[in-house]
TIDO-583808 format. One record per residue (C-alpha): x, y, z; residue number from 1; chain. Coordinates in steps of 0.1 Angstrom, whole numbers, m for minus. Layout:
N
+-------+-------+-------+-----+-------+
|     x |     y |     z |  nr | kette |
+-------+-------+-------+-----+-------+
|     X |     Y |     Z | NUM |     A |
...
+-------+-------+-------+-----+-------+
//
This chain:
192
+-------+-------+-------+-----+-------+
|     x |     y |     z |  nr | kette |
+-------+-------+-------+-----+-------+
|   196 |  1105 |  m920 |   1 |     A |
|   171 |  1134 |  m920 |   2 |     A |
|   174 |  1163 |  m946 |   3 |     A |
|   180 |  1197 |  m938 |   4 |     A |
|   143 |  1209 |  m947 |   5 |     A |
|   128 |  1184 |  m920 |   6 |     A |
|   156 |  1193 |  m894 |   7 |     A |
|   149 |  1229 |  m902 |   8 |     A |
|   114 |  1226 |  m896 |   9 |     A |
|   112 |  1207 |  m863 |  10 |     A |
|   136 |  1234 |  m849 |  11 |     A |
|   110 |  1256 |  m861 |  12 |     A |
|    80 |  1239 |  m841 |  13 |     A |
|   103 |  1238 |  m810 |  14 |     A |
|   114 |  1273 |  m807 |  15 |     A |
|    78 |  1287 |  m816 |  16 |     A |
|    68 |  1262 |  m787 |  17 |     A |
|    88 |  1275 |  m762 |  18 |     A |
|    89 |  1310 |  m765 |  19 |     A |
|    66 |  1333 |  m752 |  20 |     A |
|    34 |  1342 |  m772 |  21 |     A |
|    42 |  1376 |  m790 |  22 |     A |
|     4 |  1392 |  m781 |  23 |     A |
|    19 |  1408 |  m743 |  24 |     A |
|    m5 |  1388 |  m721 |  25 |     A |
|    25 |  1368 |  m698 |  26 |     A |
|    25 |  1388 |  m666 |  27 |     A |
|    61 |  1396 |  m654 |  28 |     A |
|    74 |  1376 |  m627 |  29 |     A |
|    69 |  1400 |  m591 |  30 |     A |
|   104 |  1409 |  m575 |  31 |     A |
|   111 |  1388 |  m542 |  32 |     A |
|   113 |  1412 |  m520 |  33 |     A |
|    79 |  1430 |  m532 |  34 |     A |
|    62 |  1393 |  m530 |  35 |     A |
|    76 |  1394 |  m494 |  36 |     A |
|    63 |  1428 |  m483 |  37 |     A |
|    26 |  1427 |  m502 |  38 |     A |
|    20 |  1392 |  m514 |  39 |     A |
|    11 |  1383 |  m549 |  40 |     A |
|   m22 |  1404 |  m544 |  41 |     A |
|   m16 |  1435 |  m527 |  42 |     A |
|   m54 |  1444 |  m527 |  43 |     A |
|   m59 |  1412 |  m509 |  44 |     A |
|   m31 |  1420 |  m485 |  45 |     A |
|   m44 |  1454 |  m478 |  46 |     A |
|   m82 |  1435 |  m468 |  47 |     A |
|   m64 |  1415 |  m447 |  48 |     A |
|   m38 |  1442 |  m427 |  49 |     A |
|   m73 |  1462 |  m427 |  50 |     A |
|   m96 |  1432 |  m409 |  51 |     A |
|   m66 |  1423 |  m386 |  52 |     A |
|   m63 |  1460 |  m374 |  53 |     A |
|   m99 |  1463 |  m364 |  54 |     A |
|   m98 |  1425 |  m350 |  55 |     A |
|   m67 |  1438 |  m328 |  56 |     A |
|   m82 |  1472 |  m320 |  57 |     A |
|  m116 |  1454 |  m309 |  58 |     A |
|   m96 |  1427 |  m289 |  59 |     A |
|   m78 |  1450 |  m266 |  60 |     A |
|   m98 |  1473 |  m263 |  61 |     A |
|  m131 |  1460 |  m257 |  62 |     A |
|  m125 |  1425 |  m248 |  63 |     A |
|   m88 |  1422 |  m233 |  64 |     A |
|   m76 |  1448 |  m211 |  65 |     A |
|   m38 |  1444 |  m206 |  66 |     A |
|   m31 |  1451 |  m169 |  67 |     A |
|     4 |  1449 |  m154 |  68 |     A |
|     9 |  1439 |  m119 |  69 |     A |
|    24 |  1468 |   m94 |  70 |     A |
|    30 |  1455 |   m54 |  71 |     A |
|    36 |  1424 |   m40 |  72 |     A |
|     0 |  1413 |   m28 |  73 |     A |
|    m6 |  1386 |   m54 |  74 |     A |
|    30 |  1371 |   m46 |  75 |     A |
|    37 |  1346 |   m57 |  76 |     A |
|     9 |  1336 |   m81 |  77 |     A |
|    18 |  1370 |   m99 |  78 |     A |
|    49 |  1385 |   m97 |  79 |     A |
|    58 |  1424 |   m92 |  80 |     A |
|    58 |  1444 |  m127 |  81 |     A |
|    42 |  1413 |  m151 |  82 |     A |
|    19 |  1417 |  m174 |  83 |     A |
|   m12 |  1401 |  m174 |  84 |     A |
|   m50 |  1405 |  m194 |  85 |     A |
|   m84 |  1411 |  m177 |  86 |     A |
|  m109 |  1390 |  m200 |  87 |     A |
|  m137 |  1417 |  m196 |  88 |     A |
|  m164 |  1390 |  m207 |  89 |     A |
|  m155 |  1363 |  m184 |  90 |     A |
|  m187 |  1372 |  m165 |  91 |     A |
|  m210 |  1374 |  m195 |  92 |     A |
|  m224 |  1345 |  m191 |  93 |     A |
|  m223 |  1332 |  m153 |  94 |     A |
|  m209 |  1356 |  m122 |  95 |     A |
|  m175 |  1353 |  m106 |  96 |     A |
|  m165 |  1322 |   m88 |  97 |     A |
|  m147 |  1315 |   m58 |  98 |     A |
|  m111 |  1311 |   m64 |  99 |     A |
|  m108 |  1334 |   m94 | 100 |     A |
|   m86 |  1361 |   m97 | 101 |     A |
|  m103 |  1391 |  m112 | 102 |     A |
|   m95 |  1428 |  m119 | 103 |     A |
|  m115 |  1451 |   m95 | 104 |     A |
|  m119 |  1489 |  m102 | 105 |     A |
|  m105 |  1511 |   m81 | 106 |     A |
|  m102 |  1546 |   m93 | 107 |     A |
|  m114 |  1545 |  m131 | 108 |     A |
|  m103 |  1517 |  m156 | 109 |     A |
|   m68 |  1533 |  m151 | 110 |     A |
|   m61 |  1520 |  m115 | 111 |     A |
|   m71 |  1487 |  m105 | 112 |     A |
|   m67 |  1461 |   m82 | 113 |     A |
|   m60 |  1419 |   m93 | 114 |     A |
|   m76 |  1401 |   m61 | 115 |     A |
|   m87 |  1372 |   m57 | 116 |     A |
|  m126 |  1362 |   m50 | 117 |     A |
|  m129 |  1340 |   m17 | 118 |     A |
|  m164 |  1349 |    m8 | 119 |     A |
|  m199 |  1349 |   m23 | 120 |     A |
|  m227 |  1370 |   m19 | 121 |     A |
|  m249 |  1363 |    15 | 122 |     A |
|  m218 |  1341 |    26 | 123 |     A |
|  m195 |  1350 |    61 | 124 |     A |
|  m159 |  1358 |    59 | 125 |     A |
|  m137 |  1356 |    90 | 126 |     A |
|   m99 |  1348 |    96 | 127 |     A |
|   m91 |  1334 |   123 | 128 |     A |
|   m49 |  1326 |   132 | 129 |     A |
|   m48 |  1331 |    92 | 130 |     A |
|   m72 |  1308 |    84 | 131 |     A |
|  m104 |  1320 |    62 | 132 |     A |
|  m136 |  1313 |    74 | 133 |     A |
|  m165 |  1307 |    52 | 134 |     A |
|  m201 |  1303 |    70 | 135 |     A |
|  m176 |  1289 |    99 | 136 |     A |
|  m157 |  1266 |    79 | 137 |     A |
|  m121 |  1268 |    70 | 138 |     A |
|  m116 |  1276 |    31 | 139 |     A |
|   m93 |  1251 |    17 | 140 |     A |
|   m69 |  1272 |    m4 | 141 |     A |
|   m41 |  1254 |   m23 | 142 |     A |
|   m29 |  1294 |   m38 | 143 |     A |
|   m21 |  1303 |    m8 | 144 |     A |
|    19 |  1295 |    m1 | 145 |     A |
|    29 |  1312 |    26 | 146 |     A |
|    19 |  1313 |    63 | 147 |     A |
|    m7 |  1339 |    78 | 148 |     A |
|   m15 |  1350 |   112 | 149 |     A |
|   m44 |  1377 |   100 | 150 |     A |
|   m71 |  1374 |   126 | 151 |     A |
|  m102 |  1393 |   119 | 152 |     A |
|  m140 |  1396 |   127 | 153 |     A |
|  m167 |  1381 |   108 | 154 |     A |
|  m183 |  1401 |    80 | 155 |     A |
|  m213 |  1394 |    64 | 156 |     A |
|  m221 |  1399 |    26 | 157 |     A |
|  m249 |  1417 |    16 | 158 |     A |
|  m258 |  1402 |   m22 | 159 |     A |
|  m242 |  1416 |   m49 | 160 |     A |
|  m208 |  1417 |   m26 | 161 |     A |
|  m177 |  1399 |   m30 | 162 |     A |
|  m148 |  1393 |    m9 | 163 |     A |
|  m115 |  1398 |   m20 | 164 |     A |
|   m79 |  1398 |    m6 | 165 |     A |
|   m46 |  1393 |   m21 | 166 |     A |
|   m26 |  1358 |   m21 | 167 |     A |
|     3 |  1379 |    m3 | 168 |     A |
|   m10 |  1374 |    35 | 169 |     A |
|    25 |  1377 |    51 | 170 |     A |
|    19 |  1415 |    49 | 171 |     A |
|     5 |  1426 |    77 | 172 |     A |
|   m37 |  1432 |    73 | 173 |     A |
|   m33 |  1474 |    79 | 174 |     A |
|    m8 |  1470 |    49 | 175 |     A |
|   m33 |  1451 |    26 | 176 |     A |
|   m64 |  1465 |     6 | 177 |     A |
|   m90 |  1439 |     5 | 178 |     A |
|  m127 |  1433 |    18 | 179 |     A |
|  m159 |  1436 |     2 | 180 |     A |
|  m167 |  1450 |   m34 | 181 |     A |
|  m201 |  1452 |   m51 | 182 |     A |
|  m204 |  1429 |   m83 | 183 |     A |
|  m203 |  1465 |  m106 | 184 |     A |
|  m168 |  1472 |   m98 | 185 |     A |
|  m153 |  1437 |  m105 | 186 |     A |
|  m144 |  1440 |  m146 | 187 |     A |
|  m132 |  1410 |  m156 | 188 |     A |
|  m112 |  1377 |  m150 | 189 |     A |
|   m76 |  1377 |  m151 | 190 |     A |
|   m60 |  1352 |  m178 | 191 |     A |
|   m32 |  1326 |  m167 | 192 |     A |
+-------+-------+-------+-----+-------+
//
């Protein structure tokens, strides 16, 4: 059996053990909610909110360009009313392809048109019973869904010109804006 004294003591060691150090230097526990709102650091989360701002500011307005789709001449690769971005340095590197879709300037940055590229610079365009014509051959388009019956003369691009036209060729041609467009106006490729 252990004395009193011994019993006494131990209890001693245990509870000095276990209690907090008397000098103040244990932090209090942050509240929940304010851990949820500000982190554990809220200098760091402040850095962070800061640099994501300026990321997000830099994005969309120097890099993507949200655009949202109004008319039916890109039917039905996009839809009336969608939103879509304009990747402004698509073209940074290499120029615009046939087959891409890209975001032409129309009347300032504010009015635009989403075409699609289907001729290169020094190339022919002609349509003949809705087919396109490229240097005399038929373009092989797997976009386009819908029969066309657009028959129109041949054009020939001066370089630095693109041809572009709308996926939509069900409209009639009077009804459509497309043609030729100097490399300047194009601003970007359209994502998705």
């Amino acid at each position: 059996m252990l004395n009193s004294s011994c019993t006494n003591g131990l209890l001693r060691e245990t509870l000095a053990m276990s209690s907090p150090p008397a000098t103040g230097s244990a932090k209090p526990r942050p509240h929940w909610l304010s851990v949820i709102a500000v982190g554990r650091n809220p200098r760091n989360t402040l850095i962070r909110a800061t640099v994501l701002v300026v990321v997000c500011i830099v994005l969309f307005h120097f890099v993507l360009l949200p655009v949202r789709v109004d008319g039916i001449s890109m039917q039905p690769t996009y839809k009336n009313r969608s939103i879509n971005f304009v990747n402004r340095l698509a073209y940074a590197w290499h120029e615009p392809r046939r087959g891409d879709v890209v975001a032409v300037r129309y009347a300032g940055y504010h009015a635009m048109l989403l075409k699609r590229i289907i001729a290169l610079p020094g190339e022919t365009v002609a349509f003949q019973n809705g087919t396109v014509l490229i240097n005399g051959q038929p373009l092989d388009e797997p976009y386009e869904k819908w029969p066309s019956d657009w028959t129109l003369p041949l054009k020939k691009l001066d370089s630095g010109q693109y041809f572009i036209v709308g996926d939509n060729r069900t409209m009639r041609w009077q009804d459509h804006t497309f043609g030729a467009v100097d490399r300047e106006r194009i601003i970007g490729k359209v994502l998705l």
